[in-house]
C-alpha positions as CSV (number, residue, x, y, z in Angstrom):
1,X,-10.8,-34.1,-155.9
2,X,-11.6,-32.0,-158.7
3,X,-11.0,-28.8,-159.8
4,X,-14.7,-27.7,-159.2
5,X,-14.8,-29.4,-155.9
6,X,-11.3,-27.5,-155.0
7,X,-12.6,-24.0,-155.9
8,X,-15.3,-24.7,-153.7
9,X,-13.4,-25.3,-150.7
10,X,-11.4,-22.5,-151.3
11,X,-14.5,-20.3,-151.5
12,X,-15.4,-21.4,-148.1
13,X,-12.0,-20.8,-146.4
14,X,-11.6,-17.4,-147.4
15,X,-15.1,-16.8,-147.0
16,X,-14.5,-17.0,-143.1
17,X,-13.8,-13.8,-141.4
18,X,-10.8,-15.6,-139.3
19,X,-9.1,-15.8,-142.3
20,X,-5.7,-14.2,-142.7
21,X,-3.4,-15.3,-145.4
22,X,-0.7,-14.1,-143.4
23,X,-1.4,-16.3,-140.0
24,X,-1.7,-19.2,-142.0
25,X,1.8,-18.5,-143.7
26,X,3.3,-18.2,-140.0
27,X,1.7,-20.8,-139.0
28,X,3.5,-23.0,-141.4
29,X,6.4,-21.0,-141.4
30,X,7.5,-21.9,-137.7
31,X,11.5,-21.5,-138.7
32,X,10.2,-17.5,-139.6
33,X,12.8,-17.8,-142.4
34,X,10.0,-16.2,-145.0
35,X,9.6,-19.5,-147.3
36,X,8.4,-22.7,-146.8
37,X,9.5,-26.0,-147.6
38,X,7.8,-29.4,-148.3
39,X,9.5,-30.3,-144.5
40,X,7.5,-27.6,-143.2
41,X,4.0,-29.0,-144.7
42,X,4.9,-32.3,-143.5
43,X,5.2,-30.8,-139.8
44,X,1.8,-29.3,-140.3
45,X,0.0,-32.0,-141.4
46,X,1.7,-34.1,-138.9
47,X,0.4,-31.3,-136.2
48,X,-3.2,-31.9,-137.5
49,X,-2.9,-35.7,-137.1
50,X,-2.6,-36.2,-141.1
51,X,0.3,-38.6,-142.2
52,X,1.1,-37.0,-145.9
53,X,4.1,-38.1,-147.4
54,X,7.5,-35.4,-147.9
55,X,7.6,-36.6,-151.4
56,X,3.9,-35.2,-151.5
57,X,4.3,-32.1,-150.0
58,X,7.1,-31.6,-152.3
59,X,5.2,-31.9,-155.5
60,X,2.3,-29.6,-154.0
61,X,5.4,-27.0,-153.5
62,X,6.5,-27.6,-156.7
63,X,3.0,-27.0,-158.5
64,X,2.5,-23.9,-156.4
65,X,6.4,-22.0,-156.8
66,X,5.3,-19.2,-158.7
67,X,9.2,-18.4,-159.2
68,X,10.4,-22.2,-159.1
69,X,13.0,-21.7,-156.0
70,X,11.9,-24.8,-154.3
71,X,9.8,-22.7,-152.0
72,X,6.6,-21.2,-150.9
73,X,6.1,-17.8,-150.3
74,X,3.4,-15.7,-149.2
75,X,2.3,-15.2,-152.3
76,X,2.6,-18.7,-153.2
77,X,0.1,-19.9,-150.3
78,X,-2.4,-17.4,-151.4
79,X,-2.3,-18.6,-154.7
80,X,-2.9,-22.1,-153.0
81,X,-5.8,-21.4,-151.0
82,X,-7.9,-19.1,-152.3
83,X,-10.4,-18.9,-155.1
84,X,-9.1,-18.3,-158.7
85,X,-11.4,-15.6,-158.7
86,X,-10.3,-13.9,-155.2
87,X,-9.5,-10.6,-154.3
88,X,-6.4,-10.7,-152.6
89,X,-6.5,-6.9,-152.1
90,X,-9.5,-7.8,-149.6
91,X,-6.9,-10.2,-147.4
92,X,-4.2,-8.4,-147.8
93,X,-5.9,-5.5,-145.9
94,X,-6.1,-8.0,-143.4
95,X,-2.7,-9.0,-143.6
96,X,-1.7,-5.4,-143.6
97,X,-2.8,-5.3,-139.6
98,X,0.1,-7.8,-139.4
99,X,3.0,-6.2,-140.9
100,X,5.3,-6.9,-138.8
101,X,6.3,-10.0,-139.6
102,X,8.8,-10.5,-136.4
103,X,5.9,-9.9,-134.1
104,X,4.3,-12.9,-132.7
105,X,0.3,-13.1,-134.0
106,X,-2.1,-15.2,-132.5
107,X,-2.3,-18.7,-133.5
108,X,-5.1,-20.4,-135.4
109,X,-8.0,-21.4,-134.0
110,X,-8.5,-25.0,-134.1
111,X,-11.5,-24.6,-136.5
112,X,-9.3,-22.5,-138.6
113,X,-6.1,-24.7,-138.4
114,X,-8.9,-28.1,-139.9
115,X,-10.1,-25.8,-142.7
116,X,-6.9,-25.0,-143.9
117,X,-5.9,-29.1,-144.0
């Protein structure tokens, strides 16, 4: 896929009114230990019926570790699925309605959940 065709899909996620960084990084982040690992991509993909290798999932962690921890956080999935030219002050008011991170938010929709693959 290229770059172009990448941006493009980004566009269209974030375009969609169901979506919230934040539920997406929950969603992921099933442990709720605040980072993500290339295990917990794996599991995800593997949720979605998508057979994606570890050693995959570890290199997309590794290009998207803005602080190179061997993790992903928030911040870090933003940066992976939205537009270069995003607003993230527009989803983090979103996210904002979610602050508390403890609390259990509703899960993905299903239409969500395949956009986000």
């Amino acid at each position: 896929m290229s770059l172009r065709e990448s941006e493009i899909q980004k566009e269209v996620l974030t375009q969609d009114r169901a979506f919230v960084a934040l539920n997406v990084f929950q969603r992921l982040d099933t442990n709720r230990k605040m980072q993500l690992t290339s295990l917990d991509l794996v599991n995800f993909f593997r949720d979605n019926k998508l057979v994606v290798t570890e050693a995959d999932c570890y290199m997309l962690v590794k290009q998207y570790d803005s602080n190179e921890d061997g993790f992903l956080s928030l911040h870090d999935v933003m940066m992976m699925l939205c537009p270069s030219n995003y607003s993230y002050s527009k989803n983090l008011v979103a996210t904002a309605k979610h602050v508390n991170y403890a609390k259990k938010v509703p899960g993905l929709s299903h239409q969500m959940e395949l956009a986000v693959v």
